[in-house]
C-alpha positions as CSV (number, residue, x, y, z in Angstrom):
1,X,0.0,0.0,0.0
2,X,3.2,2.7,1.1
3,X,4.5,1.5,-2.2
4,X,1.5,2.5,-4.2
5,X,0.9,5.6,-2.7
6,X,4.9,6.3,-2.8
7,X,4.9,6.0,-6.8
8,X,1.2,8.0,-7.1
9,X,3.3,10.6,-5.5
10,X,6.1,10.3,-7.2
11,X,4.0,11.0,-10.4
12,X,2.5,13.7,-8.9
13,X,5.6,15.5,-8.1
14,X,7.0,14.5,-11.9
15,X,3.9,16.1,-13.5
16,X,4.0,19.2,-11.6
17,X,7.7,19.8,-12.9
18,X,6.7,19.1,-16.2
19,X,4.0,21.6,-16.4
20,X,5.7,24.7,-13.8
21,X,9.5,24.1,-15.6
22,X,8.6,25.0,-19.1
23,X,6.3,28.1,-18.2
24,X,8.8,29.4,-15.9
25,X,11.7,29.2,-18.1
26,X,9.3,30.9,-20.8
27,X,8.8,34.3,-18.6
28,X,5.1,33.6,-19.5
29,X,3.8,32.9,-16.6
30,X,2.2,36.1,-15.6
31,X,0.7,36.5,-18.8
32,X,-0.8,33.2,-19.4
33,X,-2.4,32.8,-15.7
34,X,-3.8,36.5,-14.8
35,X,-7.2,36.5,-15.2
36,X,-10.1,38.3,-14.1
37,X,-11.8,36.1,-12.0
38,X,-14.2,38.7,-11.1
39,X,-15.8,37.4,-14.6
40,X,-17.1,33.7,-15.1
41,X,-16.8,34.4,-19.1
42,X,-12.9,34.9,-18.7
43,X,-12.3,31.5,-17.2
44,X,-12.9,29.5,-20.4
45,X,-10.3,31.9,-22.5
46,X,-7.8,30.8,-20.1
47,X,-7.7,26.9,-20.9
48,X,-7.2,28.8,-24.5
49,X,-4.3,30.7,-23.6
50,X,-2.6,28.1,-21.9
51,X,-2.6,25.8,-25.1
52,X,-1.3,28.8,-27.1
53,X,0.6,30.2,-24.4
54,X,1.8,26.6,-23.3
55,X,1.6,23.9,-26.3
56,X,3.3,20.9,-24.2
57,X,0.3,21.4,-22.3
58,X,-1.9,18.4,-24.6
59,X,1.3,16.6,-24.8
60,X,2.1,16.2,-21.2
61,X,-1.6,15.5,-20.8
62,X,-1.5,12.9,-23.0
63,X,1.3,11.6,-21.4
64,X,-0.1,11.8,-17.8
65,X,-2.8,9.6,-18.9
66,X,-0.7,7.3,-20.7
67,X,1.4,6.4,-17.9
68,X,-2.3,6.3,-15.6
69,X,-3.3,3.5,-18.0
70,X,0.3,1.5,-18.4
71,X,1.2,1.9,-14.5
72,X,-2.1,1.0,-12.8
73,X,-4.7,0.7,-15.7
74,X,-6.6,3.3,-14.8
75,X,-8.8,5.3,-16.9
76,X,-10.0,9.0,-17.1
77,X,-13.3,9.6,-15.1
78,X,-15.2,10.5,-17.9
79,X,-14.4,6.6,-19.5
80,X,-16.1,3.6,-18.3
81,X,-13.5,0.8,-19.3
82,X,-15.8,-2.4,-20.3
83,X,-15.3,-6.5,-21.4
84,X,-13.0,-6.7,-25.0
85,X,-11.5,-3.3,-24.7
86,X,-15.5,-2.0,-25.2
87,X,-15.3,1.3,-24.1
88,X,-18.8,3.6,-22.0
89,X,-19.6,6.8,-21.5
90,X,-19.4,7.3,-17.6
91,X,-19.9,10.7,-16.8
92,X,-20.9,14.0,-19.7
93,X,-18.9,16.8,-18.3
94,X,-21.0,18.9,-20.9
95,X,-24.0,18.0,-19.3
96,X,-23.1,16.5,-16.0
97,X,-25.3,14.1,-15.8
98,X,-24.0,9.7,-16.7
99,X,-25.4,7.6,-19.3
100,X,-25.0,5.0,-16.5
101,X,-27.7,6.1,-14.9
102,X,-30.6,5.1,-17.4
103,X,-28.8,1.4,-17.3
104,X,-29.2,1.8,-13.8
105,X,-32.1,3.2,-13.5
106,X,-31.3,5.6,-10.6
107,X,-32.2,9.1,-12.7
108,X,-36.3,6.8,-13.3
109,X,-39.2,9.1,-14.9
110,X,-41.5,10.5,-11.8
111,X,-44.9,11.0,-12.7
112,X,-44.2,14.6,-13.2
113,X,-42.1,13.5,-16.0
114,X,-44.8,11.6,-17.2
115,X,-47.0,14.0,-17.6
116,X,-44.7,16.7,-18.6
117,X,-44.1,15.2,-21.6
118,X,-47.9,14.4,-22.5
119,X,-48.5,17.6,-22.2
120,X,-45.8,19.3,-24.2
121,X,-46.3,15.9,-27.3
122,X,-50.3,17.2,-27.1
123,X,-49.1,21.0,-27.5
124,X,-46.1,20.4,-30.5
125,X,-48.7,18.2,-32.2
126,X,-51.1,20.9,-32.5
127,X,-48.8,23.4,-33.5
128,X,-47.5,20.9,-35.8
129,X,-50.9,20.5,-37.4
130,X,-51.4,23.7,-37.7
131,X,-48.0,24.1,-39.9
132,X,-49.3,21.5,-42.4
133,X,-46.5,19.7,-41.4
134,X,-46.4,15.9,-40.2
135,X,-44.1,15.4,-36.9
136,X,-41.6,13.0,-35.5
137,X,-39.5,12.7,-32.3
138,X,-36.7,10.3,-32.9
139,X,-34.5,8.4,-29.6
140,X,-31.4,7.2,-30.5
141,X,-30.8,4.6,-27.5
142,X,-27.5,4.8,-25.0
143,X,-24.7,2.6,-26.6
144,X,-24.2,1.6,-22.5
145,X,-27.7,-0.2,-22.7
146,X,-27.7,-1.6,-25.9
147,X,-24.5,-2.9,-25.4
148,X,-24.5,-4.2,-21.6
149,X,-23.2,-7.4,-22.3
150,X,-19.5,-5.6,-22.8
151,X,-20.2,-3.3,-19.4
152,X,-18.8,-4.8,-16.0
153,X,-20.8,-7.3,-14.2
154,X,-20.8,-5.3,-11.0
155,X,-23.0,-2.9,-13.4
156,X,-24.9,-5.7,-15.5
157,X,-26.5,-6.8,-11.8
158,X,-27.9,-3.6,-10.9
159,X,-29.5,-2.8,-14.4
160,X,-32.9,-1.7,-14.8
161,X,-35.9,-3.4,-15.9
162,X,-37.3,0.2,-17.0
163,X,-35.8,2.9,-18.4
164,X,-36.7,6.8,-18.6
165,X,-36.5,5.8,-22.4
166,X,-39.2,3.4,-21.6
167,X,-41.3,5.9,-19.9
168,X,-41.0,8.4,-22.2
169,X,-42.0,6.1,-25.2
170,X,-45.2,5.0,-22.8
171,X,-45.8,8.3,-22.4
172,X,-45.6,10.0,-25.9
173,X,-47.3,6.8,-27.2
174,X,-50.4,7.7,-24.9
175,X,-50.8,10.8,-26.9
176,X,-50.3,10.1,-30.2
177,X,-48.3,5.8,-31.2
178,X,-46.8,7.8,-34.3
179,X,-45.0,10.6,-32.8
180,X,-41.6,8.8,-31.7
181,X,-40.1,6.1,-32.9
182,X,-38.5,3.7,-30.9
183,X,-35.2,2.5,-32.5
184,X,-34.6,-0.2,-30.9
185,X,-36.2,-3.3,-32.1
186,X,-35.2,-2.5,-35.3
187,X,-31.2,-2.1,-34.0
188,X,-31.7,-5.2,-31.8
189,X,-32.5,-7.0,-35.5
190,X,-29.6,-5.8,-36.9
191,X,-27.2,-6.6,-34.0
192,X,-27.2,-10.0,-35.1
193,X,-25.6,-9.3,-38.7
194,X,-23.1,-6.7,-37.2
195,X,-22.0,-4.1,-35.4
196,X,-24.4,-0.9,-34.7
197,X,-22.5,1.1,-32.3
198,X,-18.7,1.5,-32.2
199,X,-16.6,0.2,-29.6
200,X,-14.8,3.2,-28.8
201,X,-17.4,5.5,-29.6
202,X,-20.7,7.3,-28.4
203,X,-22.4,7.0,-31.7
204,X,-24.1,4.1,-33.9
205,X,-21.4,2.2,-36.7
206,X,-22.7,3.4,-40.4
207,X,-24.3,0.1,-40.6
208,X,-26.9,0.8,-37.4
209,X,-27.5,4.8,-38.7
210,X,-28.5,2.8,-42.0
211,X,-30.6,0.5,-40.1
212,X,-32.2,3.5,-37.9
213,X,-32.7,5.2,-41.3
214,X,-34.8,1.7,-42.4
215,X,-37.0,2.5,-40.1
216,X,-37.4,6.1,-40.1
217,X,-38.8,5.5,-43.1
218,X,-41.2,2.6,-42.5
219,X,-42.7,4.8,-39.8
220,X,-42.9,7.3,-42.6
221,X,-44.6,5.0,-45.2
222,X,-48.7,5.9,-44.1
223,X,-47.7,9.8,-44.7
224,X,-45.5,9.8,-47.5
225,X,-46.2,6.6,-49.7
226,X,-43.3,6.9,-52.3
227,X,-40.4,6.5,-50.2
228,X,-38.4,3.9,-51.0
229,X,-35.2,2.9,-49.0
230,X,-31.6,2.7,-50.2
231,X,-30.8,-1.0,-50.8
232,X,-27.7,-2.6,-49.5
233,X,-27.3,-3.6,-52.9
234,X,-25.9,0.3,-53.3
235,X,-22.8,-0.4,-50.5
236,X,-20.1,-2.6,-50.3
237,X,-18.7,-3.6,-46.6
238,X,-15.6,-2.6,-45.5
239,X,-13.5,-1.9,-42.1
240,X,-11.2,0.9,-41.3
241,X,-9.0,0.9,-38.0
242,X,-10.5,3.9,-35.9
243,X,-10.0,5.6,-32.8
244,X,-13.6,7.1,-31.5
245,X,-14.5,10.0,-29.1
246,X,-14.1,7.7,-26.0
247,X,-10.9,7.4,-26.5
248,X,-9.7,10.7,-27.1
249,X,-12.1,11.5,-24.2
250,X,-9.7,8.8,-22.1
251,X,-6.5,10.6,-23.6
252,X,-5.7,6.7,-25.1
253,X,-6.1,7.1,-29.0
254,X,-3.3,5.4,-29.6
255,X,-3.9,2.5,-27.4
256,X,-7.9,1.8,-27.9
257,X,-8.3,1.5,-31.4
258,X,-11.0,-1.0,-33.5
259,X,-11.6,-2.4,-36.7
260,X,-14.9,-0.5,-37.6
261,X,-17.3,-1.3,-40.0
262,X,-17.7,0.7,-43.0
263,X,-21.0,1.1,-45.2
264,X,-19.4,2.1,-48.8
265,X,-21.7,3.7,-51.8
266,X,-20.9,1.8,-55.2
267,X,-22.0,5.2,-57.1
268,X,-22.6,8.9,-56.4
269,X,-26.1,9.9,-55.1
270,X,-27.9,13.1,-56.3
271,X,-29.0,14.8,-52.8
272,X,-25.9,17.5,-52.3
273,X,-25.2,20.2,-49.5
274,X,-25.0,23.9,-50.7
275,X,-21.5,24.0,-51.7
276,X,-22.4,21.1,-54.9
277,X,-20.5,18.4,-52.7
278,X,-22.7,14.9,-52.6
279,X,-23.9,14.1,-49.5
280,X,-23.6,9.8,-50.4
281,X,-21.1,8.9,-52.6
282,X,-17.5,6.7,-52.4
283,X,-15.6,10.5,-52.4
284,X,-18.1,11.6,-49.7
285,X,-17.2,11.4,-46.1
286,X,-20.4,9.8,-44.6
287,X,-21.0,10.8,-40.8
288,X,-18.3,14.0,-41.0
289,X,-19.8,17.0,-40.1
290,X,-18.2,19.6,-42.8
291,X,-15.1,21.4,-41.6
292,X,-16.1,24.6,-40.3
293,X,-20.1,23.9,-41.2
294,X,-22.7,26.3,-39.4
295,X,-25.5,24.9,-36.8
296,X,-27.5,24.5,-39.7
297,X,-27.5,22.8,-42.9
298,X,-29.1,22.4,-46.0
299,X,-29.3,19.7,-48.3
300,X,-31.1,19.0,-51.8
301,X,-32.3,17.2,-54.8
302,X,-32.9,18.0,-57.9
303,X,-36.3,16.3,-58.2
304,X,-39.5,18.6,-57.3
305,X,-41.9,16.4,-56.7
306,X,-40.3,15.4,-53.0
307,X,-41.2,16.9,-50.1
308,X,-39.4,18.8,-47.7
309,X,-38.3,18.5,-44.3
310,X,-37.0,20.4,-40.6
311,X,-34.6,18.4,-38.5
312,X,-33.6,19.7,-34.9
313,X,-31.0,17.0,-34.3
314,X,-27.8,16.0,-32.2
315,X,-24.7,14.5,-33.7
316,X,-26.4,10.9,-34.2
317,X,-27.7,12.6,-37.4
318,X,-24.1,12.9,-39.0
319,X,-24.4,9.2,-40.1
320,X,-28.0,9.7,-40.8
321,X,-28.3,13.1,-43.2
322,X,-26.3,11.1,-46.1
323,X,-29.4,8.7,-46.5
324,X,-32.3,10.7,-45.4
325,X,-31.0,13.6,-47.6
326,X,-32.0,11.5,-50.7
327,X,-35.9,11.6,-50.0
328,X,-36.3,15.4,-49.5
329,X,-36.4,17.9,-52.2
330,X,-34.3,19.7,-49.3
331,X,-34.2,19.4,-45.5
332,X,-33.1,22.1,-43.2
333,X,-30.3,20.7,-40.6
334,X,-30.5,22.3,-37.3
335,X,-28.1,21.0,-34.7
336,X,-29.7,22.3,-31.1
337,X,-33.5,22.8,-30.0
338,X,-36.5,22.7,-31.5
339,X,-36.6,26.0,-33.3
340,X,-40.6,27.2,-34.1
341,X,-39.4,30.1,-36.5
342,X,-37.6,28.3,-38.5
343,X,-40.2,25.5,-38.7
344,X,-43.1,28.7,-39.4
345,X,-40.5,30.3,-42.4
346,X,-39.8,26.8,-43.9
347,X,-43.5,25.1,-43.7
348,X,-42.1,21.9,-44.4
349,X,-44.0,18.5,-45.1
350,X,-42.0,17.3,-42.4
351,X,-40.6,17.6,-38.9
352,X,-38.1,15.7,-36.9
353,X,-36.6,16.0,-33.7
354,X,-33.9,13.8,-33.2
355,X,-32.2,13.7,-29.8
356,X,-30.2,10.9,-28.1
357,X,-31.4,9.3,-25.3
358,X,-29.2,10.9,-22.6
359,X,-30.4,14.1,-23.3
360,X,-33.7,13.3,-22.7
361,X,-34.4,16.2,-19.7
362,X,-33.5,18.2,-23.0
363,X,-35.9,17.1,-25.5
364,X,-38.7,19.8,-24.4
365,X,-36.3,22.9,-25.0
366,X,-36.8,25.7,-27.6
């Protein structure tokens, strides 16, 4: 135990020299730590002029967390290290809240909730109708419980039987059974013929946001006839070795890495973003948010006669806008809230709000 805590110290100590050593041999140190701390918006611009100011600062961080995981195989907080080098979300620092907790069930839907959430489906349904437009609230399910077979046994015993998911669905379904779609049997189907959600990742492979695309558009059928999905017969299956947001979250890039699966177009398809770039095509990044893109997006095609579409979404729609995009005569991409202006200038045919499950306490913003 003396030993333990004699070499956590010792890295401690090692880390601190590191980090003061450089600065003060740079003569920067007044510059790059004086602050006003009289003002709460100064303290983010200070993490910003320490990475200018200080560049080792990512290395040594890096580095720190490197010799974490080789000395004593730990992980950053944020991480939750499961079976076959699966890696969980444990804790959003943007949001502070855990994904754990829906698999656990310790964060369950009150009947406040409940009702809460009948009340504002009854209100956006109305308004919804009287836009002309047909609506659609879309749950992307936690990776952590679709996958809990790879999370640690100590957490597998304690799961849930119901989730705030669950309640939400039951609840929204009360209202109205075709104004959110629950993804998951149609994801659980799929699980069998491959991977849906990456292994060192937060968000569903290309194959599941295909497979979530599926059956967006089966729930779509009774509205809008015509659609017909993209068949697999279009992609060819591949794998590329990939390092996802968990583990540059964990500082490990280098050391969590996975073969993921790849869903690749055989041909170009018409839908494009406003810059002429196709949105689904084997040049076209699928899933990539472009460089230095706005909040909002807009995609089109060239035929007419399709309708049109509003989608308030999270970043589970990267992998989804390259298939969806081919349906709408053009689609308005707003990453954030449900936004009723833009809705009321766009009068689409259709509207979507897309938000993963662990924001669900957000889903009734605006």
């Amino acid at each position: 135990m003396r030993t333990s805590k004699f070499i956590d110290l010792a890295i401690i100590i090692s880390f601190a020299l590191c980090i003061t050593v450089p600065l003060l041999l740079s003569g920067r140190v007044g510059p790059v730590l004086i602050t006003n701390t009289g003002l709460q918006s100064d303290l983010p611009d200070l993490d910003k002029r320490l990475i200018s100011e200080f560049p080792a600062r990512r290395w040594l961080t890096k580095l720190y967390y490197e010799i974490e995981w080789k000395t004593f195989h730990r992980i950053h907080d944020s991480v939750q290290l499961g079976k076959e080098g699966w890696l969980f979300y444990r804790w959003d620092t943007t949001w502070h809240q855990t994904p754990l907790q829906d698999v656990l069930g310790t964060n369950r839907a009150t009947i406040q909730d409940r009702e809460r959430w009948k009340k504002m489906d009854i209100k956006r349904l109305a308004w919804a109708k009287d836009q002309r437009t047909c609506y659609l609230c879309i749950i992307p399910p936690n990776k952590e419980g679709f996958y809990k077979e790879y999370l640690p046994d100590e957490v597998q015993a304690h799961a849930a039987s119901e989730t705030r998911l669950d309640s939400m669905i039951q609840a929204f379904s009360s209202v109205d059974a075709h104004s959110i779609l629950d993804l998951r049997p149609a994801l659980l189907k799929a699980k069998s013929t491959g991977q849906v959600y990456e292994r060192t990742d937060t968000h569903w492979t290309q194959w599941g946001a295909y497979i979530a695309y599926r059956a967006i558009l089966e729930r779509l059928k009774p509205e809008f006839s015509n659609f017909v999905p993209l068949s697999p017969d279009f992609f060819t299956e591949s794998s590329v070795t990939f390092a996802g947001d968990l583990s540059h979250t964990a500082w490990l890039e280098d050391v969590f890495t996975e073969k993921s699966p790849r869903f690749n177009p055989v041909r170009a398809f018409p839908a494009i973003f406003a810059s002429g770039a196709a949105t689904l095509g084997p040049n076209a990044e699928i899933g990539n948010w472009p460089e230095k893109a706005p909040r909002i997006l807009i995609t089109t095609m060239p035929d007419q006669s399709l309708p049109t579409a509003v989608i308030f979404h999270d970043s589970f729609c990267m992998r989804l806008l390259p298939y969806l995009s081919q349906h709408f005569r053009r689609i308005v991409w707003s990453w954030g809230p449900l936004n009723r202006s833009i809705v009321e200038r766009e009068h689409p045919d259709l509207l979507i709000l897309e938000r993963t499950e662990r924001y669900l306490d957000w889903i009734d913003r605006e």
